[in-house]
C-alpha positions as CSV (number, residue, x, y, z in Angstrom):
1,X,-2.3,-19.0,-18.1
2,X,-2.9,-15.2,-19.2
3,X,-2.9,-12.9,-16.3
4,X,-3.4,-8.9,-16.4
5,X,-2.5,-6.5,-13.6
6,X,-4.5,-3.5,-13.5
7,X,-3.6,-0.9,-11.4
8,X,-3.9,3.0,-11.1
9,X,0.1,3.6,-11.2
10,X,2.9,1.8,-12.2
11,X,5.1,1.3,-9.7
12,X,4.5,4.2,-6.7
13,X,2.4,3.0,-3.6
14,X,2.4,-0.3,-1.8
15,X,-0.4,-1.6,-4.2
16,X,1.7,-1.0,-7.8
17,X,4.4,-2.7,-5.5
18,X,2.5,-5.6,-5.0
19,X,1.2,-5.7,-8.9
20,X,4.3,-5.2,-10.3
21,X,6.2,-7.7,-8.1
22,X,3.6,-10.2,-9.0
23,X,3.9,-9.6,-13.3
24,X,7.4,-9.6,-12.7
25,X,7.5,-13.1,-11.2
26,X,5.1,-14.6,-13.0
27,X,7.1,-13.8,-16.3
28,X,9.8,-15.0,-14.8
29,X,7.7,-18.7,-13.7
30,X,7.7,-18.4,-17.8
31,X,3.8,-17.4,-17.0
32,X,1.9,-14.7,-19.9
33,X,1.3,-11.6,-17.8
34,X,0.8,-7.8,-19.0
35,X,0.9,-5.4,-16.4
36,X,-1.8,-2.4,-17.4
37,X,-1.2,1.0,-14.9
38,X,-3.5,4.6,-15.4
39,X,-0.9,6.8,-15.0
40,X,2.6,8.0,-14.3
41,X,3.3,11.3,-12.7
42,X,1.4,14.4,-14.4
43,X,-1.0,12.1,-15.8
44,X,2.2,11.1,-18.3
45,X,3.8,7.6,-18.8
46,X,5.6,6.5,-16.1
47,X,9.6,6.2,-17.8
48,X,10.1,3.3,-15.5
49,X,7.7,1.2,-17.5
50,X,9.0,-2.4,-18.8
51,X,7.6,-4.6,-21.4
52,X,4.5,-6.1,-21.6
53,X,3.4,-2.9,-20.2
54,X,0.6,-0.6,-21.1
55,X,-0.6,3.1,-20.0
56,X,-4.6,3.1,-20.2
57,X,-5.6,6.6,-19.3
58,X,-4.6,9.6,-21.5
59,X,-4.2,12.6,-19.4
60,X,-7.0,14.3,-20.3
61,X,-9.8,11.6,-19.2
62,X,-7.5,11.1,-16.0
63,X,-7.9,15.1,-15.8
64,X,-11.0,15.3,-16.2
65,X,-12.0,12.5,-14.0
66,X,-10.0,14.4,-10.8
67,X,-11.9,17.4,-11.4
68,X,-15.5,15.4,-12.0
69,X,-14.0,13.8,-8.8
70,X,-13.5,16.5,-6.4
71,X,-16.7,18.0,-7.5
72,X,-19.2,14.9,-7.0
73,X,-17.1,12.3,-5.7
74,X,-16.9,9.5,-8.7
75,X,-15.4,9.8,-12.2
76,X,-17.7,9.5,-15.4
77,X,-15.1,9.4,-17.9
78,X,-13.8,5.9,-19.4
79,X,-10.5,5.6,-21.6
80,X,-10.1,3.8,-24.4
81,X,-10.5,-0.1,-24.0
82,X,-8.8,-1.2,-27.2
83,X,-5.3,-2.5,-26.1
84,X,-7.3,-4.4,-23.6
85,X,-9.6,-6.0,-26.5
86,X,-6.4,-7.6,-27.3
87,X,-5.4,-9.4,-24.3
88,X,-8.9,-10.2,-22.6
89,X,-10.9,-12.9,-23.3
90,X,-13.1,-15.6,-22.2
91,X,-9.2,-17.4,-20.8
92,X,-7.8,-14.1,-18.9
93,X,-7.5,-13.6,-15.5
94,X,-8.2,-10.4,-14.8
95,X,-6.2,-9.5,-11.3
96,X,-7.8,-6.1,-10.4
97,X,-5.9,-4.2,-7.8
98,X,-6.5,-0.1,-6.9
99,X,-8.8,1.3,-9.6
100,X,-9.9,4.6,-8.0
101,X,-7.9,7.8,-8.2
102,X,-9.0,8.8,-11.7
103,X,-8.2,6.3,-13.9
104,X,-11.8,5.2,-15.3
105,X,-14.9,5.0,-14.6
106,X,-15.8,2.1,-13.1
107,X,-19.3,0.6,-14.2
108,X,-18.7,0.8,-18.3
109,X,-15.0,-0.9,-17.3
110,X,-16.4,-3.8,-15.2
111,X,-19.1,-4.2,-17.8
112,X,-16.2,-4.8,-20.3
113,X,-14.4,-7.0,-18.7
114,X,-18.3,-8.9,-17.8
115,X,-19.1,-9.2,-21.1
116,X,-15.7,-10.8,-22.1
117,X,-16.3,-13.4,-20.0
118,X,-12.9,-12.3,-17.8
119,X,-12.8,-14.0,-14.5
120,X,-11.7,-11.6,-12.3
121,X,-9.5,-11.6,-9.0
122,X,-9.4,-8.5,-7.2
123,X,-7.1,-7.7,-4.3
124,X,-8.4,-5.0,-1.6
125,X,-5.5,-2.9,-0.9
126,X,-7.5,-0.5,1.1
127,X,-11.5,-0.3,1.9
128,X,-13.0,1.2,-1.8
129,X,-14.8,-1.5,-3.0
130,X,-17.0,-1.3,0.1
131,X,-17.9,2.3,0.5
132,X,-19.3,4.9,-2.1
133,X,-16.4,7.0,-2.4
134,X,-13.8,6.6,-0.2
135,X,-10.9,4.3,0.2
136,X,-9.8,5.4,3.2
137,X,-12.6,5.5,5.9
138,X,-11.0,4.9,8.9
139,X,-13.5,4.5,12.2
140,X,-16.2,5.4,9.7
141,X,-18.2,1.9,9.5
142,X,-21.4,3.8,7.4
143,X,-20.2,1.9,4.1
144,X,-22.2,-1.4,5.9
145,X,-25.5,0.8,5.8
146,X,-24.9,2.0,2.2
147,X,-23.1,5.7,3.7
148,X,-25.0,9.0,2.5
149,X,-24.6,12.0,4.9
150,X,-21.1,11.1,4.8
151,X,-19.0,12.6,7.9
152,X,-15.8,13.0,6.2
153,X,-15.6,14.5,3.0
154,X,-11.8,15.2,2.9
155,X,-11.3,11.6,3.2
156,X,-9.4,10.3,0.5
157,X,-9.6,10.9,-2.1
158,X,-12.1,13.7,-1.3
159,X,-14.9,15.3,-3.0
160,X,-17.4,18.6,-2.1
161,X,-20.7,17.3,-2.5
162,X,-22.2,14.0,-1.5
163,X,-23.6,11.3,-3.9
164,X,-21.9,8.5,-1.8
165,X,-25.3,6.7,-1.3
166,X,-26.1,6.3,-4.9
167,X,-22.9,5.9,-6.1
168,X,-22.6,2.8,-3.2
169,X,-25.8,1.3,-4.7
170,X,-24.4,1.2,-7.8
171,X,-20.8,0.3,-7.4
172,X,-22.0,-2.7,-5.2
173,X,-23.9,-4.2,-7.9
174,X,-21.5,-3.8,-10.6
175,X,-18.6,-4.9,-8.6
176,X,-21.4,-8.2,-7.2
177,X,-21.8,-8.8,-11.1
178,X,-18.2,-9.4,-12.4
179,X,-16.1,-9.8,-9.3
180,X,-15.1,-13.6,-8.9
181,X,-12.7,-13.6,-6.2
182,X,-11.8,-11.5,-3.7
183,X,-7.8,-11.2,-2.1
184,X,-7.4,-9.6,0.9
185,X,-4.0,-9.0,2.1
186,X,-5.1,-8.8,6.1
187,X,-7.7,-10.8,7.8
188,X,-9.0,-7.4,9.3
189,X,-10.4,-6.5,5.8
190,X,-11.1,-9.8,4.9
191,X,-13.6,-9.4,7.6
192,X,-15.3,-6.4,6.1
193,X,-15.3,-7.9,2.7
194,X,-17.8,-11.0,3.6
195,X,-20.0,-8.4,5.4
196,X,-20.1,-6.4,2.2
197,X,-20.1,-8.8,-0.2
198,X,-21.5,-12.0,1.5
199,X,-21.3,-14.2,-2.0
200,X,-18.1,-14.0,-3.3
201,X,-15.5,-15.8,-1.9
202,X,-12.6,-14.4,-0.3
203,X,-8.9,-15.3,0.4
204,X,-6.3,-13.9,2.5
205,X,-2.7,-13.7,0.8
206,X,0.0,-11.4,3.0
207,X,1.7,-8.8,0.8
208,X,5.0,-10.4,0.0
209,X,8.6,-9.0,-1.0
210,X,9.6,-8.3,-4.6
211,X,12.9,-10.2,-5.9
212,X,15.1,-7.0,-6.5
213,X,13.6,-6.2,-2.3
214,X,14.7,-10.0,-1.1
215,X,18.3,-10.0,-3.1
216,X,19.2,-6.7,-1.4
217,X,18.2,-7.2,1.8
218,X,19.7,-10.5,2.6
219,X,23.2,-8.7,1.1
220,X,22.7,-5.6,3.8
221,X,21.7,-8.5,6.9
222,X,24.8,-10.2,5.8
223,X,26.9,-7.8,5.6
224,X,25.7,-6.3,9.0
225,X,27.0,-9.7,10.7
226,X,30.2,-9.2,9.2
227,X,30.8,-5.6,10.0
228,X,31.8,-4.6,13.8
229,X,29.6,-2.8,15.9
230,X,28.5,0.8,15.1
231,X,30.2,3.3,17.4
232,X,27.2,4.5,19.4
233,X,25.3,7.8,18.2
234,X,24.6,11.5,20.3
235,X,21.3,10.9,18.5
236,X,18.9,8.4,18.7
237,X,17.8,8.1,14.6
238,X,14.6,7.8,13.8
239,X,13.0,7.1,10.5
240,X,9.4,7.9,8.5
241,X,8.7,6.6,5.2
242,X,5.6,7.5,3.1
243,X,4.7,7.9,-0.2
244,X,3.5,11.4,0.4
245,X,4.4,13.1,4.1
246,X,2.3,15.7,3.9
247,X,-0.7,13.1,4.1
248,X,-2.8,14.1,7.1
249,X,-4.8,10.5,7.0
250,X,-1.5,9.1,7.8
251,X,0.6,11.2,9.7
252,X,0.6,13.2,12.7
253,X,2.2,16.2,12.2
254,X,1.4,17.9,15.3
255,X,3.3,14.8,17.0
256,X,6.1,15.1,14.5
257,X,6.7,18.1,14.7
258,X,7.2,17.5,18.8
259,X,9.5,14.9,18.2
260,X,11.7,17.6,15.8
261,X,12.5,19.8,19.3
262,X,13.9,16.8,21.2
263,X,17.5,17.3,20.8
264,X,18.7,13.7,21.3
265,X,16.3,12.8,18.1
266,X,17.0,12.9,14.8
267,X,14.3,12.3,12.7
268,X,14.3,11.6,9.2
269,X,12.3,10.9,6.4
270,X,11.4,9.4,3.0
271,X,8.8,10.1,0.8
272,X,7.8,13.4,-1.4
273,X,6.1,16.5,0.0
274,X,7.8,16.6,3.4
275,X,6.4,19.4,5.3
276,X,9.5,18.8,8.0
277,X,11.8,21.4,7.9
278,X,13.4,21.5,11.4
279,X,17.2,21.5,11.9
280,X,17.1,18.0,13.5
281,X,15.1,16.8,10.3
282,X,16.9,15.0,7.2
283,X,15.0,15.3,4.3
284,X,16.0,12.2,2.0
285,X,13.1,12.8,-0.8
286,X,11.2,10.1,-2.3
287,X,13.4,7.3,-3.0
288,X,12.5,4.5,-6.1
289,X,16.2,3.0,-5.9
290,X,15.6,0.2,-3.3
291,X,19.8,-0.2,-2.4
292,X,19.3,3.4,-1.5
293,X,16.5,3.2,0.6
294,X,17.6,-0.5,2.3
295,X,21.1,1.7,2.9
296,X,19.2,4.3,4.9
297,X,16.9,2.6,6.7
298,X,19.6,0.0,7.9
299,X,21.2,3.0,9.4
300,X,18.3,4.1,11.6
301,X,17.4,3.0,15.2
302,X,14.2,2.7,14.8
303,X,11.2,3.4,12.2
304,X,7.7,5.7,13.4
305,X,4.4,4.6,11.8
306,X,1.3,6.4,13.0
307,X,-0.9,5.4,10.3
308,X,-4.0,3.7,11.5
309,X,-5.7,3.4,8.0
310,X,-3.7,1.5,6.1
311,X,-4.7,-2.4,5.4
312,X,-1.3,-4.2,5.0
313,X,1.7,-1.6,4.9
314,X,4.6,-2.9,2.9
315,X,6.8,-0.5,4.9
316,X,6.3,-1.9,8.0
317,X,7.6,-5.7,6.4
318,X,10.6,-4.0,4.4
319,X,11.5,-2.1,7.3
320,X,11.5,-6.1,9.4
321,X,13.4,-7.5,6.7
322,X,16.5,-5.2,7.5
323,X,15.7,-5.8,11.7
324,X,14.7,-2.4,12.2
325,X,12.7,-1.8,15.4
326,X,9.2,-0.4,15.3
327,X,7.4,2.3,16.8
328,X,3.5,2.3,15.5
329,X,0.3,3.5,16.9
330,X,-2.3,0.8,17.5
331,X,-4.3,-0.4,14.6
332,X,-5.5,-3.1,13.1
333,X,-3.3,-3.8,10.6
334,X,-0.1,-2.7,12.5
335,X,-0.7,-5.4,14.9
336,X,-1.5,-8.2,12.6
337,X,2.3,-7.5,10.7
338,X,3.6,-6.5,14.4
339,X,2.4,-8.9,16.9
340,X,3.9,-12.2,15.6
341,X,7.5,-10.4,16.0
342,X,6.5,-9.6,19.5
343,X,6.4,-5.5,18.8
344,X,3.5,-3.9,20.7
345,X,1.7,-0.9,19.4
346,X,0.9,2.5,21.3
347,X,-2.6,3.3,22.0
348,X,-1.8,7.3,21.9
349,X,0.8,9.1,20.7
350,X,1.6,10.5,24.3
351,X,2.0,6.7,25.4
352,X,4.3,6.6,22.8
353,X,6.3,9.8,23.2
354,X,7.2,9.0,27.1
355,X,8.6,5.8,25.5
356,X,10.5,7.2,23.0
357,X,11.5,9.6,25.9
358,X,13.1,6.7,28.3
359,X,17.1,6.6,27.8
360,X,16.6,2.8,28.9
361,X,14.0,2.0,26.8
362,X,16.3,3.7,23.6
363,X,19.0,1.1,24.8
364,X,16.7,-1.7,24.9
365,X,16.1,-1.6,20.7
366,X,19.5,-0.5,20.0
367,X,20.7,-3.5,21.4
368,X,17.7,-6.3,20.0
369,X,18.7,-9.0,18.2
370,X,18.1,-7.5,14.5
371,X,18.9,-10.5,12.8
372,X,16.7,-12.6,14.3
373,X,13.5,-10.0,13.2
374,X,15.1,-9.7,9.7
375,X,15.5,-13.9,8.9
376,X,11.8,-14.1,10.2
377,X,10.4,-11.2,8.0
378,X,12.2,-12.6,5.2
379,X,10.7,-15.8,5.7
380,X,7.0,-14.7,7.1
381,X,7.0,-12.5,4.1
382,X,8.8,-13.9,1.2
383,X,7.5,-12.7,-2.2
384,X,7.9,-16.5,-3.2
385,X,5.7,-17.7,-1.0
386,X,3.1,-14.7,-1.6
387,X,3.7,-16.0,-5.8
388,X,2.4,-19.4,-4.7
389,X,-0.5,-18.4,-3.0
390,X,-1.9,-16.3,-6.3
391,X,-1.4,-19.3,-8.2
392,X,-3.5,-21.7,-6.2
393,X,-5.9,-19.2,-6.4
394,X,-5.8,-18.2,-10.1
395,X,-5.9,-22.0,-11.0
396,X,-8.8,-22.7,-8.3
C-alpha cells in the first residue's frame, strides 16, 4: 500500500500533526508512505524534515500565491509536479489534508492527481473545502448557498475583494471530480460535509495522539502518582496554547487581557506572536519539543480555550492526556472532545470569568481526580486506534 500525505506545513498546526503522526506510523506498520508539505517557515524548508520527505512549493510560487491571495482571495500559481510524477499512480492513495494557505493552486493539482487515476482520501481539518475562500467561517453558513457578498473578509485567510461565488462554483466541482473519500475528525463537520457534498462518502476518525505524544505522557502521569503532593500555589496557573496568540479568530484578547489584572491568576502561554505582556503573564514562546511542553502544561491548574472555530483541537486532547482541567467557551467542537469527560463549556466569557473568579470553584479542579481524565484521554484518543481506523478506510 503507497500512501502520500499532503499537507501545507510540515509539522506546525494540529493538521501537519495529524499527517505527520499518521506517515510516521505507517512506516513504522512497515507501510510505503511519503509525507509531501508546502512549506517551512519563510516559505524555506522546514529543518525538521525526515525522510521520505518532500518540500513542493518553492518560495516564490508560495509568495506569489499570498499576495494573488490577499488581493482576490484564491492562488493561481501551481509548483512544480515532478517529484509527485514519481510516487503517484493508478495504486496511490492520495491522503489530502490542508491545501490552502498558498501552497498551490488547487484546480490544475486535483486535475493531476485525476488524471493519474489517484484515489484520494481527504481529511477536513477545518471548513475550506465547503466555502469559496475561507477555512474558517465560523457562524457564517453562506458556503451552503454558494457565498458571494461575503460578510467577513478578514476571515482566514483573508482577502480584499470578493470572488468567493465563482471561486465556490469551481472548487466544488473540481473537488466533486477527484475527491473519493471524505475524513472528518468531528461529527459536527461531518454534518456539513454531506450537505456540501451529498455523493461522496464520509467517515468520522477522532484526531489521535502521535507516538513520541503517548510515550511522554504516560511517563509525566506516572511519575505524577509517584511524586507527593504539590505544595499549594498564591496563584491559581492558568495556561493558553496556540499556534499563533495573536489570532483574533481564536482568542479573546479583550478577555485576556482582563484575566492578566486578577492578581491571584497567573496566566501563561504557548505559542508565537504573544501580544500578552502583563507582569502576571509568562511568555513560554512556541514550543516543538513535546517533553517541554507536557512539563509545562503538567504544572498548570487549568488550560483556557476560547476558540469556537476550530473542528477537532489537538490541544484540548493533549492537554486531557496529562489530566489537566478545562476552561472553554461553548462550541461545537469543544463539547464533542469535552462532554464525554464530563467538562461543561461557558456560553460567554462573563459566565466564565465569575467561575474562574470563585475561590471554591478554583479548589474544586485543583483537587479532581487527574488521573482518571488522563487514562481516559489516553485511551479515547490513542494514536493507535486513530492508525486503524485510516486503514480500514484506505483498504475499503
Amino acid at each position: 500500500m503507497n500512501i502520500l500525505h499532503i499537507n501545507t506545513r510540515y509539522d506546525e498546526g494540529g493538521a501537519a500533526q495529524v499527517a505527520l503522526n499518521l506517515h510516521e506510523r505507517l512506516l513504522a506498520g512497515g507501510h510505503e508512505s511519503h509525507y509531501v508539505y508546502g512549506y517551512g517557515k519563510h516559505t524555506l524548508d522546514n529543518p525538521r524534515a525526515k525522510s521520505n520527505t518532500h518540500k513542493l512549493t518553492s518560495s516564490i510560487v508560495a509568495i506569489s500565491n499570498f499576495l494573488s491571495h490577499r488581493l482576490i482571495g484564491t492562488e493561481p500559481f501551481t509548483p512544480s509536479l515532478t517529484h509527485l510524477d514519481h510516487i503517484v499512480n493508478g495504486e496511490t492513495i492520495v491522503h489530502i489534508h490542508n491545501l490552502h494557505s498558498h501552497v498551490t493552486s488547487i484546480t490544475p493539482f486535483l486535475e493531476f492527481l485525476h488524471l493519474r487515476c489517484a484515489r484520494v482520501v481527504w481529511t477536513t481539518h477545518d471548513r475550506w473545502v465547503l466555502t469559496g475562500r475561507c477555512a474558517l467561517p465560523g457562524d457564517c453558513e453562506k458556503w451552503a448557498s454558494g457565498c458571494g457578498s461575503c460578510p467577513n473578509q478578514k476571515a482566514y485567510p483573508p482577502s480584499i475583494l470578493d470572488f468567493s461565488n465563482r471561486i465556490h462554483i469551481r472548487k466544488r466541482e473540481v473537488i466533486a471530480k477527484t475527491c473519493s473519500t471524505f475524513v472528518s475528525p468531528s461529527s459536527h463537520l461531518a454534518e456539513d460535509l454531506r450537505r456540501g457534498y451529498p455523493a461522496i462518502p464520509i467517515n468520522v476518525v477522532n484526531n489521535g495522539y502521535d507516538i513520541e505524544f503517548e510515550k511522554l505522557a504516560a511517563q509525566v502521569v506516572d511519575a505524577g502518582k509517584t511524586s507527593p503532593p504539590k505544595p499549594p500555589s498564591k496563584h491559581f496557573n492558568l495556561i493558553i496554547v496556540a499556534n499563533d496568540l495573536s489570532d483574533s479568530n481564536k482568542l479573546d484578547s479583550t478577555f485576556i487581557k482582563r484575566l492578566e489584572d486578577q492578581p491571584s491568576i497567573r496566566l501563561h502561554t504557548i505559542g508565537k506572536a504573544s501580544p500578552f505582556h502583563h507582569p502576571n503573564t509568562v511568555n513560554h514562546g512556541y514550543i516543538s519539543e513535546r517533553s517541554k511542553l507536557l512539563e509545562i502544561m503538567s504544572g498548570m491548574d487549568a488550560m483556557l480555550f476560547l476558540s469556537t472555530v476550530d473542528n477537532f483541537p489537538l490541544v484540548l486532547c493533549e492537554s486531557l492526556a496529562v489530566g489537566l482541567p478545562i476552561l472553554a467557551l461553548e462550541s461545537a467542537a469543544a463539547n464533542e472532545v469535552l462532554s464525554p469527560f464530563g467538562i461543561a463549556t461557558y456560553r460567554t466569557t462573563r459566565e466564565l470569568f465569575n467561575e474562574l473568579m470563585s475561590a471554591d470553584f478554583r479548589l474544586y479542579l485543583q483537587k479532581l481526580n487527574k488521573d482518571r481524565i488522563s487514562d481516559f484521554a489516553l485511551n479515547r484518543f490513542s494514536g493507535g486506534r486513530m492508525l486503524n481506523e485510516y486503514l480500514g478506510i484506505y483498504t475499503g
